[in-house]
N, C-alpha and C positions, 0 to 999 in steps of 0.2 A: 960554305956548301951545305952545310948541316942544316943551317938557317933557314935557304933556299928550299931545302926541302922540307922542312915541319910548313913552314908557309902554305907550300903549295897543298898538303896535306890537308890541314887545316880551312882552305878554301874549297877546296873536294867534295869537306863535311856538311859546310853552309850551303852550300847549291845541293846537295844531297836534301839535307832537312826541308829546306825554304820546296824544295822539289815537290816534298811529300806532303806537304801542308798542301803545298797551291795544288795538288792533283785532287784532294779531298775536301776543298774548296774550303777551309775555315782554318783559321791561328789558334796555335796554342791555348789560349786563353780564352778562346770562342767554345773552343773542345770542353773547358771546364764548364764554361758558362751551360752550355747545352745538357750537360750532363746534370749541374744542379736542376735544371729548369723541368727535365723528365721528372726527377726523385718526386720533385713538387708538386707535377702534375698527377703523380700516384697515388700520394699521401691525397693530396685532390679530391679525386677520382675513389678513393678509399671513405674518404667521409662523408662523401657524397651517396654511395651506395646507401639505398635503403636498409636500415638494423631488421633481425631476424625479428618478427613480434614474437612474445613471450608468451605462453599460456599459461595460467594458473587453474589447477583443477579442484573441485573441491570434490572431498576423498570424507566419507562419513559412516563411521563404524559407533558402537556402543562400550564398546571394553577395551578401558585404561590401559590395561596392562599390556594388551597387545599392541595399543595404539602406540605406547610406547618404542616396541620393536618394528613395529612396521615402518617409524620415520626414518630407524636404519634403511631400512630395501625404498625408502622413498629419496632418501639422499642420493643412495646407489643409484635409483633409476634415473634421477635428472644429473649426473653426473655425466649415462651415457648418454642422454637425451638433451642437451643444451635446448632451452626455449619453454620447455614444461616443467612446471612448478608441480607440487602437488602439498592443496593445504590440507592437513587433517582434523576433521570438525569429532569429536566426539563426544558423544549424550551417552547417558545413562538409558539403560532397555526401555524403561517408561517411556520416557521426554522422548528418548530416539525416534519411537513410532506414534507419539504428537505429531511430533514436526515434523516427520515425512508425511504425514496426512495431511496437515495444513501446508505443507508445500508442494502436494500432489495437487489441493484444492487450489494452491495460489498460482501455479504452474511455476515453482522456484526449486523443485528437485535438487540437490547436488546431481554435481554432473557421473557421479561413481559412489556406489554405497552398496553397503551389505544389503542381504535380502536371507530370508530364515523360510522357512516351508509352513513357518504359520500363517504367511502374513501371504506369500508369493500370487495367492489367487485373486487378490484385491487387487493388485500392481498390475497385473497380467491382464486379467479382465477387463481393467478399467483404460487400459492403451498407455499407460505410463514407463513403458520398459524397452531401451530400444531391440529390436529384433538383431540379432545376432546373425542368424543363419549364413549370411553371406559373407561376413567377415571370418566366419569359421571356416568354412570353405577354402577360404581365398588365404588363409595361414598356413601358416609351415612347420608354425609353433603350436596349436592347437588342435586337438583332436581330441573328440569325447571319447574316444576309445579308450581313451588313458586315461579316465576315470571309472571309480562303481559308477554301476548301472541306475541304481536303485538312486542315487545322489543326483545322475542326469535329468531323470525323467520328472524329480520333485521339478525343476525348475525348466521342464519342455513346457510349454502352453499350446496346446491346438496346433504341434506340430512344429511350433516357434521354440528354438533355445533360448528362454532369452537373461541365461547365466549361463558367468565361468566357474565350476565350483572351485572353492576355496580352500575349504577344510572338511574331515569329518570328525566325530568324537563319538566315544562309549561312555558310561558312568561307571567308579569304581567307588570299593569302600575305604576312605582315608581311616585310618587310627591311630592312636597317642603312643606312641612305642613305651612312652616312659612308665603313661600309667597302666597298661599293660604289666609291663615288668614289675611295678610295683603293687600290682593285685596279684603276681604270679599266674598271669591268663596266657595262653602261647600264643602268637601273633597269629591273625590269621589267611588262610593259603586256599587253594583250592580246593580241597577236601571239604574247607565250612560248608553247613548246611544249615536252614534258616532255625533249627534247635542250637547249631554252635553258635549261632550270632546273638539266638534269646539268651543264654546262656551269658555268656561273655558280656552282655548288657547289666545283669542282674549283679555280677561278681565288682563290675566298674563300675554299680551307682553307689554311691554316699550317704547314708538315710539323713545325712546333717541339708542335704540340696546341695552340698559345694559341689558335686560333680555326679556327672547323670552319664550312663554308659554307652548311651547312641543319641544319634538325633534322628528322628523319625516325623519332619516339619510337613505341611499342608502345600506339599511339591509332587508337580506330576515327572515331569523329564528325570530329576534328578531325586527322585524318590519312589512314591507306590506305584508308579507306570512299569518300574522293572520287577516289582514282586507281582504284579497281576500277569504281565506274561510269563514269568518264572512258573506260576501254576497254571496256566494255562488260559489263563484269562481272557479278553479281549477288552479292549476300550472302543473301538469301533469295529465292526465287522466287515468283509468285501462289499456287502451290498447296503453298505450305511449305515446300519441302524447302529443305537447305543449298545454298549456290552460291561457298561456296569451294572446292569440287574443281573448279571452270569452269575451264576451258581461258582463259580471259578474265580470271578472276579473280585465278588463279597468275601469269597473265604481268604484273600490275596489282601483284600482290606483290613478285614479285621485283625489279622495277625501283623499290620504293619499299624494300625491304630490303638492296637493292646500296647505299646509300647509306651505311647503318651500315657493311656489308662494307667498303668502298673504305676507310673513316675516313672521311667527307666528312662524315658525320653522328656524333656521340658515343650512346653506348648511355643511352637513357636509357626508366624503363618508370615512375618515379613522375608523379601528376599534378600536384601542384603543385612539380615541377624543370622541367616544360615551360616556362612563364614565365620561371623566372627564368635559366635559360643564354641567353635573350634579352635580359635586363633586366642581368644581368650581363655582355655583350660576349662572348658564348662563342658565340654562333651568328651566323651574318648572315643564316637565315634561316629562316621557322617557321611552319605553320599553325593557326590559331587565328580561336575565330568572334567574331561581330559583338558579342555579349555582354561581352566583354574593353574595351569602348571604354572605358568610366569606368575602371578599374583602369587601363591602358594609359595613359590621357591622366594620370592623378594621378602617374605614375612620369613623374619627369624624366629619366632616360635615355632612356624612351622614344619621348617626349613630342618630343625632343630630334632624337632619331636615327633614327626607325622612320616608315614609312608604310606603307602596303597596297595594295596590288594582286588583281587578279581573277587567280583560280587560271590555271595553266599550261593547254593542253586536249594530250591525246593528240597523238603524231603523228601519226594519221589525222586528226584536228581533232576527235575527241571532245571536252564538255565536259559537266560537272556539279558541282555544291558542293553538298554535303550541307545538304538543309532541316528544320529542326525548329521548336517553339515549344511555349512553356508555357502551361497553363492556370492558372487560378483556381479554387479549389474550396474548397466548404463541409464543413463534420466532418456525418456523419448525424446523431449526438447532440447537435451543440452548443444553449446552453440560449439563445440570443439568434441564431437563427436570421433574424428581421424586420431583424435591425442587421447581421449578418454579411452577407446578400444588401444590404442597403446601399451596406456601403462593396465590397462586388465589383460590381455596380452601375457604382460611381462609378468602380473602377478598367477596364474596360469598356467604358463608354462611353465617346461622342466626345470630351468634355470630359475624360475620366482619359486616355484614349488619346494624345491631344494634348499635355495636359502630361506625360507619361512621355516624350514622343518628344521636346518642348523640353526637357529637362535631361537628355536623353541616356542615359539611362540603357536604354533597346532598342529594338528597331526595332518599333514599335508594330502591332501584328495586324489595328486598324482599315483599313477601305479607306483610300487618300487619304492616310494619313497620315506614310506614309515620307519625302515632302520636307523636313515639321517636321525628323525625327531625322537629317537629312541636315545640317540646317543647324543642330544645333546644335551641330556639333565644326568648330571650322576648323584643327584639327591635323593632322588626316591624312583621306585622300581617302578617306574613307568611305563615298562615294557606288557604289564597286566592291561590297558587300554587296547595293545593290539592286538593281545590273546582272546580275546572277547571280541571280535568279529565275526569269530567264525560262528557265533553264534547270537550274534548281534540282530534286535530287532525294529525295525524302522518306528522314528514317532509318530506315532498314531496322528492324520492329521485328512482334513477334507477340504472344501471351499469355505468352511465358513467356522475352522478350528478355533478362532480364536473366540469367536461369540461365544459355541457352545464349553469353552474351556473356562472360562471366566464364570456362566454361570455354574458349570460341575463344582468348582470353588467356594463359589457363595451357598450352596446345600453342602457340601462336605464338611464345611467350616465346624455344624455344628456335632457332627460325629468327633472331632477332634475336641471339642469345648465338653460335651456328654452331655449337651443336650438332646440326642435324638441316639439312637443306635446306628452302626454303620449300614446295617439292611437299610433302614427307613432312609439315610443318608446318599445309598446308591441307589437305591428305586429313582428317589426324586431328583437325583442325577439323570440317569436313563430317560426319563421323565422331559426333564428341559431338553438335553440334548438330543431326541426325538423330534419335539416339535421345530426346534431349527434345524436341522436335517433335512425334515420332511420339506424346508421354504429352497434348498438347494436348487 
């Protein structure tokens, strides 16, 4: 009886199953079959799909040392950005502005590169810079508003943006803490005036030459450009003309060219020996702007020995630090225009501006964001770059800065050498950069 009934149980089961099969029209074995033969057709169907194409952008700055930080936030950004590469081409300031003129002329721009306010009227002018306007607009992440004023308009043309600013900087006075302390000189603070810095220069020179108390080199940005405003000076006036024959300007001269005169300073007229008579123990003392922090902090002597201070002010209490900052710009021609505004975009915005300013690399253009790049050096008081805003004066600069900058160079050369007096040397300054002015 027992028997009887598993049997019948059991045949129950089989017209059950065989039931369910034949209502879904396929065998067991069909079920698999069908199911491998989908997986395949996906995998399929998957490599068949056209790949994302990949862009590579070429990204072209002049300074090492930042270019180094920056390939951080450029990992980051194709990180979130699968498909956009971003190469970093970097030249030195010379070569840099070669090759972007021969590649303005070749029509081979990079498709993203720095732009400086000396140079921005050439670029602009000449239609090589894509127009922004509408991509600024059309962002969520951009707004000039969130930058200085004074930063925007370097880099408006005829109405056109056609930069995202970058960065901005001041010029401060580095000095040797060590040889300081060991001439017994007190570091110096905001109180200096251009007597405490002659001062402090005379007690740090060495009459053997081992060691010379400032460097006072044939540099406008980062040299006599901030003692001629400190007295009042001008380099160019609102309505163009030169303002080195100023009565203001010469007297700004000479007491920054008596330095070489005394010996207190060594003659030096290359740009990159400025650095290194600092880096090598040859000066105790140097001007140089806030862009130097990453190179500065990587050099162990400096790293070591050097801190910074807010510039000296006039003896009247004049004060000024020469302001500038870079923009972002787009090549007119480039062929991935949607990826290049991308990652300028991201460099830009609040979130690129922020991390630029956390790995130190400059003083970020965004509002608000100065404290980050304060706090990301504990080396040296760096905090003296942003206290000098508030009295910070734009670089002097026109349509055609750089012409007339190079010649003021070539006539100043010789006031620094004693061939000529600094009068005769800024007349004939005034002089040149009058008659290019006047071709503006």
């Amino acid at each position: 009886m027992k028997k009887s009934l598993l049997w019948i149980v059991m045949l129950l089961l089989s017209i059950t199953i065989v039931a369910t099969f034949s209502l879904y029209g396929c065998k067991p074995e069909e079920v698999a079959e069908e199911e491998e033969v989908a997986e395949e057709e996906a995998v399929a169907e998957e490599e068949a799909a056209p790949a994302v194409e990949e862009v590579t952008l070429s990204y072209a700055l002049w300074d090492a040392n930042q270019g180094e930080l920056l390939r951080t936030m450029a990992d980051e950004f194709e990180a979130a950005n699968p498909g956009i590469k971003i190469n970093i081409e970097i030249t030195g300031w010379t070569d840099y502005w070669t090759a972007l003129r021969a590649g303005a002329t070749g029509g081979s721009l990079p498709d993203v590169f720095w732009m400086h306010s000396n140079e921005i009227y050439f670029y602009a002018s000449s239609g090589m810079l894509l127009n922004l306007n509408d991509r600024i607009a059309a962002s969520d992440k951009i707004d000039m508003a969130n930058y200085p004023e004074g930063l925007v308009s370097i880099y408006n043309f005829e109405g056109n943006q056609l930069a995202v600013p970058k960065d901005y900087d001041t010029i401060g006075l580095w000095y040797n803490k060590t040889m300081f302390d060991a001439a017994g000189v007190s570091y110096p603070d905001e109180t200096w005036t251009w007597d405490d810095l002659y001062d402090a220069a005379v007690a740090l020179t060495k009459a053997d030459g081992s060691q010379y108390g400032i460097l006072t080199p044939l540099h406008n940005q980062e040299g006599y450009y901030n003692f001629v405003y400190q007295n009042g000076g001008t380099i160019i006036t609102d309505d163009k003309v030169s303002g080195y024959d100023d009565p203001k300007t010469i007297e700004a001269m000479e007491f920054y060219v008596n330095f070489v005169k005394e010996g207190l300073s060594p003659q030096i007229f290359g740009d990159a020996e400025r650095a290194e008579v600092l880096q090598n123990g040859l000066c105790a003392m140097g001007f140089f702007g806030s862009w130097n922090l990453s190179g500065f902090t990587a050099n162990e002597y400096m790293a070591e020995n050097f801190d910074v201070a807010v510039l000296p002010a006039a003896n009247d209490g004049g004060r000024a630090s020469i302001f500038n900052g870079l923009g972002h710009v787009i090549a007119y021609n480039t062929e991935h225009p949607d990826e290049a505004w991308k990652w300028v975009e991201y460099l830009g915005s609040e979130e690129g501006q922020v991390r630029q300013a956390e790995l130190g690399i400059a003083i970020s253009a965004f509002n608000g964001t100065a404290d980050t790049w304060v706090n990301s050096n504990t080396t040296f008081n760096i905090k003296v770059f942003i206290d000098m805003v508030d009295y910070a004066q734009i670089r002097p600069y026109s349509n055609s800065t750089v012409a007339w900058e190079d010649k003021a160079y070539e006539v100043l050369r010789g006031a620094f050498t004693g061939e000529k007096t600094v009068q005769q040397a800024c007349e004939e300054a005034a002089a040149v950069m009058n008659e290019i002015l006047a071709e503006e």
